[in-house]
KEZA-629968 format. One record per residue (C-alpha): residue number from 1; x, y, z. Coordinates in nm, 4 decimals. Last residue first. Layout:
// KEZA-629968
(pt NUM, (X, Y, Z))
...
//
This chain:
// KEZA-629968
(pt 63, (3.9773, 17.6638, -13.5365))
(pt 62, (4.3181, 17.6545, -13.3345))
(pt 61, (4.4889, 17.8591, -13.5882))
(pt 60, (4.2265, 18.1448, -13.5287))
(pt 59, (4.2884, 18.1303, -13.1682))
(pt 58, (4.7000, 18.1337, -13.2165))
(pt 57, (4.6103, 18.4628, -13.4674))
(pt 56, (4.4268, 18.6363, -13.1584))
(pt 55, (4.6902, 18.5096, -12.9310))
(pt 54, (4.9985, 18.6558, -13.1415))
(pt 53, (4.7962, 19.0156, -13.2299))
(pt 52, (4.9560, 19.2433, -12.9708))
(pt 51, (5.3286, 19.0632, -12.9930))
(pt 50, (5.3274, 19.1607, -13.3622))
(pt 49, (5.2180, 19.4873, -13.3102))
(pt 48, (5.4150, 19.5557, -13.0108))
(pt 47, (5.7242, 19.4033, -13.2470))
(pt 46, (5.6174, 19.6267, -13.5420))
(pt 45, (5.5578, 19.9433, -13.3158))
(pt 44, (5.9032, 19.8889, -13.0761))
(pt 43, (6.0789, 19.8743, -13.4264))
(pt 42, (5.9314, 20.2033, -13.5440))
(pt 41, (6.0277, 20.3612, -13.1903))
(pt 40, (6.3679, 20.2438, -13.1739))
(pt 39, (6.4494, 20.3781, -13.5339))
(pt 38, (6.2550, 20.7260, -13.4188))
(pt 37, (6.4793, 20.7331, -13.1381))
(pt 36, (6.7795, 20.9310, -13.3331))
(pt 35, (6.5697, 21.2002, -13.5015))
(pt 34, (6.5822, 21.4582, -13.2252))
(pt 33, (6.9737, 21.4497, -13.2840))
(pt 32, (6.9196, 21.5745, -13.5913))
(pt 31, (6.8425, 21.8878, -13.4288))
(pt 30, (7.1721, 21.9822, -13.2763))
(pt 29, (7.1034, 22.2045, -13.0024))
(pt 28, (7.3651, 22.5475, -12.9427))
(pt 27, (7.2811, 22.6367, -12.5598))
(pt 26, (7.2040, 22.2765, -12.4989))
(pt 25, (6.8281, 22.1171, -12.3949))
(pt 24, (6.8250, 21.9600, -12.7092))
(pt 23, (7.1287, 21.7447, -12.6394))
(pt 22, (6.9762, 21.6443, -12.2732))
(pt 21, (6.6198, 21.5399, -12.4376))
(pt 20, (6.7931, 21.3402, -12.6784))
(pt 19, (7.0151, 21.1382, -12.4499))
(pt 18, (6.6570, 21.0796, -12.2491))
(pt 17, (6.4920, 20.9568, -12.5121))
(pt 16, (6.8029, 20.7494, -12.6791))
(pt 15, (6.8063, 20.5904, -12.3167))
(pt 14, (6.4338, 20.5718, -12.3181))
(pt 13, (6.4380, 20.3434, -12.7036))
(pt 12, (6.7305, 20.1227, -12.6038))
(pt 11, (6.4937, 19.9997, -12.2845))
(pt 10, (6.1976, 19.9682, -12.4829))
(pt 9, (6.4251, 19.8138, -12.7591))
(pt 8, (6.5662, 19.5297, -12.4887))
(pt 7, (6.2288, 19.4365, -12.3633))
(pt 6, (6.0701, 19.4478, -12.7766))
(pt 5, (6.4142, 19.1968, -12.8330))
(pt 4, (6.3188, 18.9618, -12.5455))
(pt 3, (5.9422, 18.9570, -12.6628))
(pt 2, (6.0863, 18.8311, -13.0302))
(pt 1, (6.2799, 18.5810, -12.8836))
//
């Protein structure tokens, strides 16, 4: 479940990039606009966290 939702955020996370980098590029840019994948990117760090330390803590379960 949890590796399903990281897939689906990496994939939510370089659409916002890309969106981001085309409203920047504008004649007039709105800059809050650079602000919109940080909420992909903080959830992509917890759940690449979590999924980075699942077989250390499934080793220390096992002894």
């Amino acid at each position: 479940m949890i590796r399903r939702f990281h897939r689906w955020m990496a994939v939510f996370f370089t659409v916002t990039v890309i969106a981001t980098t085309i409203a920047l590029s504008r004649k007039d840019p709105v800059l809050w606009v650079s602000y919109v994948p940080l909420l992909p990117l903080a959830l992509l760090f917890f759940t690449g966290g979590y999924l980075f330390a699942l077989p250390y803590l499934a080793k220390r379960r096992k002894a």
